[in-house]
TIKOL-822482 format. One line per 10 residues: number of its first residue (from 1); for each residue x, z negated, y negated of C-alpha. Coordinates in pm, 1 decimal, always signed. Layout:
// residues N
NUM> X:Z:Y | ...
This chain:
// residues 433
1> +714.3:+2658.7:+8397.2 | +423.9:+2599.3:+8194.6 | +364.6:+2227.4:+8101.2 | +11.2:+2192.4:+8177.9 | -324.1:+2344.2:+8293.7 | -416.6:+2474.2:+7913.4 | -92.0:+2642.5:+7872.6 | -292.1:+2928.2:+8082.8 | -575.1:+2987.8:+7812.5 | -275.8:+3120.0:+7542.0
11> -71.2:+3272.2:+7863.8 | -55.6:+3653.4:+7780.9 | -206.4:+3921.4:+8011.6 | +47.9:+4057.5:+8228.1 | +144.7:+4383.2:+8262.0 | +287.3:+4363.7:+8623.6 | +211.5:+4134.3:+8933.1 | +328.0:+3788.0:+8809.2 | +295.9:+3380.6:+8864.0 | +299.0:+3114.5:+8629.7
21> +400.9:+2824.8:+8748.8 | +261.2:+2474.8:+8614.9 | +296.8:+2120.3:+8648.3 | +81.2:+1858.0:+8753.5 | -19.5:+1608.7:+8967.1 | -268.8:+1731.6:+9237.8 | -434.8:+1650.3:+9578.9 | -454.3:+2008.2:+9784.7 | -662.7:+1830.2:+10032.0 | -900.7:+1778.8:+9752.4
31> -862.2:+2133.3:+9589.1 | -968.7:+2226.8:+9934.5 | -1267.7:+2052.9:+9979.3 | -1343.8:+2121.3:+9608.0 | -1330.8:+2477.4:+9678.8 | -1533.0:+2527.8:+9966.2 | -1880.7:+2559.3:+9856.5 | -1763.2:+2873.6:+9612.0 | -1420.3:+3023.2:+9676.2 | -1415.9:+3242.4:+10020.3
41> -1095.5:+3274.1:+10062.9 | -941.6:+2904.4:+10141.8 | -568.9:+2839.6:+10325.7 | -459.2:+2477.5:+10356.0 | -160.0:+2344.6:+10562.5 | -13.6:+2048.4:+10580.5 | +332.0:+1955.5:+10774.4 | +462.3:+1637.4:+10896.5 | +690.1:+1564.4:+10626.6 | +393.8:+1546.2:+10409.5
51> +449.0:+1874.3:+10263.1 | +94.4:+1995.8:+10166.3 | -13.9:+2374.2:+10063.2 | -352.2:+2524.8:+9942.8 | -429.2:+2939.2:+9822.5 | -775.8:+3011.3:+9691.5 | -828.3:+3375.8:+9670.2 | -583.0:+3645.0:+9717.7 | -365.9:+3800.0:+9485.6 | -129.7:+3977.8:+9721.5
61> -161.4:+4015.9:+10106.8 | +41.2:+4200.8:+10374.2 | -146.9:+4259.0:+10745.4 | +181.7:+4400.5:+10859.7 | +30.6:+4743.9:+10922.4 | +231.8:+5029.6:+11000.4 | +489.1:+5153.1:+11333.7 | +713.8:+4854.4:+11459.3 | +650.9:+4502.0:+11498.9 | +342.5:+4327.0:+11271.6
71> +574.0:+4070.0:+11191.9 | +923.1:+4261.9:+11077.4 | +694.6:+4513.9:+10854.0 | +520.6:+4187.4:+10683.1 | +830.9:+3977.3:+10604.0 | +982.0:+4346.2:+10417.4 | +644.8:+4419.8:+10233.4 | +690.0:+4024.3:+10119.9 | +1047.1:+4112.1:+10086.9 | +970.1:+4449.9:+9854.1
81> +752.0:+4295.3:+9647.2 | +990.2:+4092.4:+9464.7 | +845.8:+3788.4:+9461.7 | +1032.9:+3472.6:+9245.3 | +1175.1:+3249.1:+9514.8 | +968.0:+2975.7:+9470.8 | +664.2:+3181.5:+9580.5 | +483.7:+3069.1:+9843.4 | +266.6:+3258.1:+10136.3 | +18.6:+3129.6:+10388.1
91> +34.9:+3280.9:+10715.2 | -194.6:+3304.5:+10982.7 | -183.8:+3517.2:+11309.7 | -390.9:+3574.8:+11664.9 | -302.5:+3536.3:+11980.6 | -291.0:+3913.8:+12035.7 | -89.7:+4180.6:+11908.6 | -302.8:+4343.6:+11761.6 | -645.1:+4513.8:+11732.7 | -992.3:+4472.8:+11644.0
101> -1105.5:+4112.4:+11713.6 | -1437.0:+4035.5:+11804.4 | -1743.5:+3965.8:+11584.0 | -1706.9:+3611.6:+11560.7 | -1354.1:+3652.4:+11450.4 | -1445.4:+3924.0:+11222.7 | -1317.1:+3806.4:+10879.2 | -1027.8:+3702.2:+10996.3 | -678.1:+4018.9:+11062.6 | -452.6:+3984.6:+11363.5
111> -175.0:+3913.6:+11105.8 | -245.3:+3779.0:+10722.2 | +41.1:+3683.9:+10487.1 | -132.7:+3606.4:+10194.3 | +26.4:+3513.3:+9812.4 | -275.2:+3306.6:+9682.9 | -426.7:+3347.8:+9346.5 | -426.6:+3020.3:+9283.8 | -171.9:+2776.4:+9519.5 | -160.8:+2413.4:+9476.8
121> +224.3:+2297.0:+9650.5 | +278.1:+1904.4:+9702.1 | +578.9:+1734.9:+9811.2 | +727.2:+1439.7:+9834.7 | +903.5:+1519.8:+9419.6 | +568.8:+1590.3:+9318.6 | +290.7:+1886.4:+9324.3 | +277.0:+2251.9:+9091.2 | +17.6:+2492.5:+9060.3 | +139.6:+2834.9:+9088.2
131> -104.7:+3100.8:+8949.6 | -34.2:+3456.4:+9046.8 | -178.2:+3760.5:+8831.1 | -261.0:+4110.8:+8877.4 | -139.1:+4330.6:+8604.9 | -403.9:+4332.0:+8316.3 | -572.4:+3992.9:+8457.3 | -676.3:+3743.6:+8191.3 | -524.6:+3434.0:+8283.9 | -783.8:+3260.3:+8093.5
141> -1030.5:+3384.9:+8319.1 | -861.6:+3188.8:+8604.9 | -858.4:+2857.5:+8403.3 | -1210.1:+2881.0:+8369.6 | -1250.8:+2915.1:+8755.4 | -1021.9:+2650.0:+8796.6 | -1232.7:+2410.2:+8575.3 | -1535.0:+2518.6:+8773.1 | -1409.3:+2294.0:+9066.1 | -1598.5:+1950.1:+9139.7
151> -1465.8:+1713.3:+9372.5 | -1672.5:+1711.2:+9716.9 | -1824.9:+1389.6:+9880.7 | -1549.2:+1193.5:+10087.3 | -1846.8:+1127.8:+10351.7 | -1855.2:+1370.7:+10670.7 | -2185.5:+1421.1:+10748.2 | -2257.0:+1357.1:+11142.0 | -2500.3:+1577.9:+11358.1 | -2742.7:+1361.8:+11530.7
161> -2866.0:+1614.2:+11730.0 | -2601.0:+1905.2:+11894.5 | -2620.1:+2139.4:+12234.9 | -2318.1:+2211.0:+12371.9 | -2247.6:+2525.5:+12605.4 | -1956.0:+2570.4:+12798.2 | -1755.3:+2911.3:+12832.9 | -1634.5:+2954.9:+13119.8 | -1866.2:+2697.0:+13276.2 | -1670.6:+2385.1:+13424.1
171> -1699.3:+2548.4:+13784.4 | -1612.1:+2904.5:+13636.5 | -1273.0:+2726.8:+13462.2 | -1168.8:+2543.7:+13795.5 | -1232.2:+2861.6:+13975.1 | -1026.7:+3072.6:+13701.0 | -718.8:+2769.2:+13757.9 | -730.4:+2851.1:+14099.3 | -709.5:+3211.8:+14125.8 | -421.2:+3177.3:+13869.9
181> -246.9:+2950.8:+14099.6 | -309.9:+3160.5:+14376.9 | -166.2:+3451.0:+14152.5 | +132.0:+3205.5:+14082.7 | +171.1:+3132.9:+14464.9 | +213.3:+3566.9:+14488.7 | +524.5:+3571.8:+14287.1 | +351.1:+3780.5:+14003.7 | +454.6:+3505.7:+13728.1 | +573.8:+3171.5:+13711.5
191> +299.0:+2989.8:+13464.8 | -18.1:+3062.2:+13332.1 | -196.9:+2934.9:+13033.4 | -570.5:+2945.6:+13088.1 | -798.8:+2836.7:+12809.0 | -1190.3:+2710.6:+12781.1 | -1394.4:+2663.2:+12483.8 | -1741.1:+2485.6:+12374.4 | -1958.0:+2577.8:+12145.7 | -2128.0:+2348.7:+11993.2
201> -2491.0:+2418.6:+11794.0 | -2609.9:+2132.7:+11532.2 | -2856.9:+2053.3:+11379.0 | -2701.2:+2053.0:+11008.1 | -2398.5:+2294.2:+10907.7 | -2085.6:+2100.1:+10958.5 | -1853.5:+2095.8:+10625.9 | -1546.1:+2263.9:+10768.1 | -1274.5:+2091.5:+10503.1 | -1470.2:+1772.7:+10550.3
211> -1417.6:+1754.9:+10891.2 | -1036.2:+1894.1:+10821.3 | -963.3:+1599.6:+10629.6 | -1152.4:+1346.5:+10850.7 | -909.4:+1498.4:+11149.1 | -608.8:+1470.4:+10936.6 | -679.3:+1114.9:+10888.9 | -728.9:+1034.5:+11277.1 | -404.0:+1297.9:+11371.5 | -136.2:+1150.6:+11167.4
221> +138.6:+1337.7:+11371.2 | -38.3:+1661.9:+11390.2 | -14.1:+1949.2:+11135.9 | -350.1:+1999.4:+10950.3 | -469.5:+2364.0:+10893.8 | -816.1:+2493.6:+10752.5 | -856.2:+2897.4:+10694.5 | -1197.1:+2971.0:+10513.1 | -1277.5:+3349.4:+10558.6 | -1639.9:+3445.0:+10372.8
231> -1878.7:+3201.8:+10582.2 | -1651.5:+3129.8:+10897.0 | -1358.0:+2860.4:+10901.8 | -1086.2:+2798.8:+11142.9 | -959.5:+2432.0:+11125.8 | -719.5:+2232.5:+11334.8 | -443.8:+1957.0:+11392.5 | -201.5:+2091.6:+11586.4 | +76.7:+1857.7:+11741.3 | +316.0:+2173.3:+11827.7
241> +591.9:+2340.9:+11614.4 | +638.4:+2719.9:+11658.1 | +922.1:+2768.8:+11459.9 | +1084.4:+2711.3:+11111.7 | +1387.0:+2812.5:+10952.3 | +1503.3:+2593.2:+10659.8 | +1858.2:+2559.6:+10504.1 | +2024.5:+2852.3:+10752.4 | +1893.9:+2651.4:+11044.4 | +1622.0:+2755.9:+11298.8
251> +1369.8:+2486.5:+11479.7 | +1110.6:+2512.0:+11784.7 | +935.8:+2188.7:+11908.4 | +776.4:+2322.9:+12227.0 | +523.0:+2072.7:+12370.5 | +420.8:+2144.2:+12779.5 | +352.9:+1882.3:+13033.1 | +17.8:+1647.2:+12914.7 | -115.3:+1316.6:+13007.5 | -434.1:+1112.0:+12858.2
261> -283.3:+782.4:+12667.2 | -334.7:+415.7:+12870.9 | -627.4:+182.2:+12802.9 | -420.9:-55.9:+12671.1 | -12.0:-53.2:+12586.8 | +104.4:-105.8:+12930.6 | -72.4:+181.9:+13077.5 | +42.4:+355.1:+12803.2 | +390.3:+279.7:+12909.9 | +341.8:+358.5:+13256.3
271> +106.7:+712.3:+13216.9 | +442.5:+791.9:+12961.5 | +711.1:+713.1:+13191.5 | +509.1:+931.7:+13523.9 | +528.1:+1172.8:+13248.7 | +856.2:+1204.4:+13191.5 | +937.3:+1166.2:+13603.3 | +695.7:+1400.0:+13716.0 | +766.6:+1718.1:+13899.7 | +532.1:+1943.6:+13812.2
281> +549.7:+1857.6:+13434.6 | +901.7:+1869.1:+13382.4 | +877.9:+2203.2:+13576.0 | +622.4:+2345.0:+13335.4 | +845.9:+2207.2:+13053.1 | +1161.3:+2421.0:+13197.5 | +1004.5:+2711.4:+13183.9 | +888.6:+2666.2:+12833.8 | +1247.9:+2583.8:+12742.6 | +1391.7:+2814.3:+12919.3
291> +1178.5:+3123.7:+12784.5 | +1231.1:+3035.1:+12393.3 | +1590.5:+2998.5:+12431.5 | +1628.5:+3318.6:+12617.6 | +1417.1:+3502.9:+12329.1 | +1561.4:+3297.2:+12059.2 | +1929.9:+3317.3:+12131.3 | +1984.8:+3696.1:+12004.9 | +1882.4:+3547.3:+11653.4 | +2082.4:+3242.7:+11620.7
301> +2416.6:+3170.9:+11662.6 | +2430.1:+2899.8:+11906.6 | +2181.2:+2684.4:+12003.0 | +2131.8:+2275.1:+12111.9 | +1849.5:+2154.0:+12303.6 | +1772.3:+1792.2:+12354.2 | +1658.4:+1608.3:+12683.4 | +1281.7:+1603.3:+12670.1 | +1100.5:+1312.8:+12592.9 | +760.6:+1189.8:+12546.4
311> +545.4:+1223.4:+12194.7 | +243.1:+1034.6:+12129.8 | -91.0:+1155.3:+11969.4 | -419.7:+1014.4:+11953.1 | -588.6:+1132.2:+12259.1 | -295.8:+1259.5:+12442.2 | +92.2:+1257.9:+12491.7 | +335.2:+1577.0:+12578.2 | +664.9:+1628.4:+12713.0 | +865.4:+1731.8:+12404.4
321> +1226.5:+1889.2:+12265.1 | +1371.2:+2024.7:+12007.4 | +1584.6:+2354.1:+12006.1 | +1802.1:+2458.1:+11669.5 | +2047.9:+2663.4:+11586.5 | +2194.6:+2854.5:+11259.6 | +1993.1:+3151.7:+11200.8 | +2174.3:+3533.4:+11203.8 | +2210.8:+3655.3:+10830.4 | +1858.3:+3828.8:+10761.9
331> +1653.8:+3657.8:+11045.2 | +1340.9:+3571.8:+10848.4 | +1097.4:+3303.8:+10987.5 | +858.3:+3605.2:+11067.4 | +1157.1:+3747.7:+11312.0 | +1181.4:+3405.4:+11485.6 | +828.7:+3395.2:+11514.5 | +816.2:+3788.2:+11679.1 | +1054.0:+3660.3:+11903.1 | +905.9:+3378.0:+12069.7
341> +515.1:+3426.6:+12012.4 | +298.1:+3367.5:+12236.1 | +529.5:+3115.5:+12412.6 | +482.6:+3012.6:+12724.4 | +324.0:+2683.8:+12543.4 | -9.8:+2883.2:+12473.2 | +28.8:+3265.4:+12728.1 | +290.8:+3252.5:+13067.7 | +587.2:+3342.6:+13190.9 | +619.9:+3647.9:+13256.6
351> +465.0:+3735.7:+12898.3 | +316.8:+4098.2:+12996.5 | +178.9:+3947.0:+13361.4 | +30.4:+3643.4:+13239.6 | -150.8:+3820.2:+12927.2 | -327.7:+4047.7:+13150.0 | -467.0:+3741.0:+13382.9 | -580.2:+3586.2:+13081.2 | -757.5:+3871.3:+12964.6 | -944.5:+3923.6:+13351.9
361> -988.6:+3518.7:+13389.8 | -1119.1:+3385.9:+13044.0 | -1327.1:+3607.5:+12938.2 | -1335.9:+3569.9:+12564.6 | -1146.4:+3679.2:+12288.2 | -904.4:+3408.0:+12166.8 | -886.1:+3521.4:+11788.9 | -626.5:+3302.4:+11621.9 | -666.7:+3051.8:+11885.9 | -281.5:+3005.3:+12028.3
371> -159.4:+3196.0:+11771.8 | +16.7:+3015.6:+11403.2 | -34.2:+2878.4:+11100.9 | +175.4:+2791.2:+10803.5 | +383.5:+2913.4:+10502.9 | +675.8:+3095.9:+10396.0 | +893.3:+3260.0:+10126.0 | +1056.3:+3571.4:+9995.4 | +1399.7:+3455.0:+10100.3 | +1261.3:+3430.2:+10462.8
381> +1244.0:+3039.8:+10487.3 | +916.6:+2935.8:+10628.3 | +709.6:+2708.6:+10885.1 | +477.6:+2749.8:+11153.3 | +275.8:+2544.0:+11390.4 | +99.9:+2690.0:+11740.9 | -282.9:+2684.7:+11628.5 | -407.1:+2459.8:+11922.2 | -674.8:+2189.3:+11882.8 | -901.1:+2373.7:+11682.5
391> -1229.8:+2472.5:+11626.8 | -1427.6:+2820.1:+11448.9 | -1713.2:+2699.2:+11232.1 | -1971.6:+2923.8:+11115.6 | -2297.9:+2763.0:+10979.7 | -2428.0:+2515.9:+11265.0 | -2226.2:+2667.5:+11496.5 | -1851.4:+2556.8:+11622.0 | -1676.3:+2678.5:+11854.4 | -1385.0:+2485.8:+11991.6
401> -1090.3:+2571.5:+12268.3 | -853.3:+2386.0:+12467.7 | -570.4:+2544.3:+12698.0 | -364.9:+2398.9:+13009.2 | -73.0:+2526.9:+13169.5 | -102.0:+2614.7:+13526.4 | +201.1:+2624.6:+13751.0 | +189.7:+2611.9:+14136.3 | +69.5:+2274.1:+14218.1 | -215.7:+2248.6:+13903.4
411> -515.4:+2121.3:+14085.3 | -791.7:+2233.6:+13943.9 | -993.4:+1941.0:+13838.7 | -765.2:+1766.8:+13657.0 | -664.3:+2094.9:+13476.6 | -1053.8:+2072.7:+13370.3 | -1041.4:+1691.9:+13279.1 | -727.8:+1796.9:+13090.8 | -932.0:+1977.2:+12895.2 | -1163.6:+1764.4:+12806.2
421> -917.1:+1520.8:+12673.1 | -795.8:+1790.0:+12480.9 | -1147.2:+1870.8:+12293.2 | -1186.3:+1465.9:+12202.1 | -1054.2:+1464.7:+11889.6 | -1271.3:+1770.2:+11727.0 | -1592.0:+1660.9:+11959.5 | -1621.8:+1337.9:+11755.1 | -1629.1:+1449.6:+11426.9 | -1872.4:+1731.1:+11542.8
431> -2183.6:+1464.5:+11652.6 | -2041.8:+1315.6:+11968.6 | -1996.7:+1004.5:+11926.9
């Protein structure tokens, strides 16, 4: 480990793919932001331990390309590549399998595993800068970028003038829930998960990590994400756990069954406790549970799942619980993840039935909306949140989505005002007051 930023300038040239590894005491957040204006390829996560991760550039990257799952052929390239354990990837995935994803998702891949050039890591022990070479690279040459970086305003600058466009239109979305019940009512699948999204047009650019950071202040409890592809960015602060496997031990937090929070704390305490007593949510939260387990438990051996209880967030709160178990020798995070993505949290139960009736009902492509976010390493440890609550930002445009799940007694308007309460936290730091 080299003892400080200058060690780099006498570093010598490498000969093969390698990373130095320094220490130091620095903010990610604000190697983010820093970074913004001139590096175009940007991953930040942050977890709810405080953990904190950003890449600039990429010095290795695996799209998981070949026959076979996206996911299995990723975690061996990351695998083969030898890697010292302490190496850390970003990881970011659509909704979708695969394919070509449409124009405004064009910078982004269906799957990216990326081993940044440059990778601040901060926990709780302290932060390190990991800088990964390719053979022949001057690492003097990356100290030089490094020291390029200035510190970017803490302000957020606030539209005052926005137009906001609605896709599917508020009477196209109720009509979609409907149909989807209907569909539900059939037999053909047992929940749906039907999504909406705004875009909003402003009158300056929005700064994507600004906005990031000012979200991560308001959302505490939520993991923090901001991808930065050439001039598009994909931020978010997601409340919902995929998966993680740490210390031989596998986690999923699935999140389904939503209310708005009370006015003041004892409508707070009442909304929570119809919550936690109410039919239809505790039914969408069964099939959730029931649905990871099933896919989870060839993986693990054994599993627990606690009673479901209610978690708190800003805007909202969600019927919540927690399922671990020890994780089969060789099960990577990427192999929990290909078992259980999308869950029923962000497609429907049955998987194949409900994809299709998202595909015929929305009407848009999804991109990395409902699909993950997070980090991992050689050894196959890793963590990944659902990429809900989010927004694509490109210039003055954002685009921003919010999902429901739809079982057989949704009523369509209040699937819609779900919605809304669902785009509050992003529509506020976008001009709405």
């Amino acid at each position: 480990m080299l003892s400080d930023l200058d060690a780099l300038a006498s570093a010598a040239i490498p000969t093969s793919l390698t990373t130095l590894v320094i220490e130091g005491t620095v903010d990610p957040l604000a190697v983010a932001r820093a970074a913004s204006s001139t590096w175009d390829d940007i991953s930040y996560f942050r977890s709810l331990d405080g953990q904190e991760v950003v890449g600039l550039g990429r010095a290795w990257v695996s799209t998981g390309a070949g026959e076979g799952s996206r996911f299995a052929n990723a975690a061996a390239d990351f695998q083969a590549a030898e890697f010292a354990p302490e190496t850390l990837a970003l990881v970011g995935l659509a909704f979708q399998e695969s394919g070509t994803l449409s124009e405004e998702w064009g910078n982004f891949a269906p799957l990216e595993v990326v081993v940044p050039q440059i990778s601040v890591h901060r926990t709780a022990d302290g932060s390190t800068i990991a800088v990964t070479l390719q053979a022949g690279e001057d690492p003097a040459a990356v100290l030089w970028k490094l020291r390029q970086l200035q510190r970017g305003s803490d302000s957020v600058p606030v539209a005052s003038d926005f137009r906001v466009e609605s896709s599917p239109t508020s009477s196209q979305y109720r009509a979609a829930v409907a149909e989807g019940v209907r569909e539900i009512d059939s037999g053909k699948l047992t929940k749906l998960v039907l999504a909406r999204r705004l875009k909003i047009t402003t009158d300056i650019a929005p700064d994507p990590f600004a906005v990031m950071a000012a979200l991560g202040e308001e959302q505490p409890g939520c993991y923090l994400y901001g991808w930065k592809r050439g001039d598009t960015a994909f931020i978010g602060a997601s409340p919902e756990l995929l998966t993680e496997r740490a210390n031989g031990l596998a986690l999923s937090v699935p999140l389904a069954g939503t209310a708005p929070r009370g006015r003041n704390d004892g409508a707070d305490v009442q909304i929570a406790a119809a919550l936690l007593s109410s039919d239809k949510d505790r039914h969408e939260h069964r099939v959730m549970i029931d649905d990871i387990t099933e896919r989870l438990g060839p993986l693990l051996d054994g599993l627990t799942i606690s009673q479901p209880s209610v978690e708190k967030f800003r805007y909202v709160q969600h019927l919540v619980s927690r399922i671990t178990g020890p994780v089969r020798n060789g099960e990577t995070v990427l192999n929990l993840v290909d078992a259980i993505h999308p869950t029923p949290a962000v497609g429907g139960v049955p998987r194949d039935a409900a994809q299709m009736l998202i595909e015929k009902l929305e009407g848009f492509d999804r991109g990395w909306y409902g699909g993950a976010v997070g980090w991992m390493r050689p050894e196959g440890d890793g963590q990944l949140a659902v990429a809900i609550r989010c927004a694509l930002l490109r210039g003055r445009e954002s685009i921003l989505y919010a999902g429901n799940g739809i079982v057989a007694d949704s009523d369509p308007e209040l699937e819609l005002e779900e919605t809304r309460w669902k785009f509050r936290a992003l529509l506020r730091h976008l001009g709405e007051a």
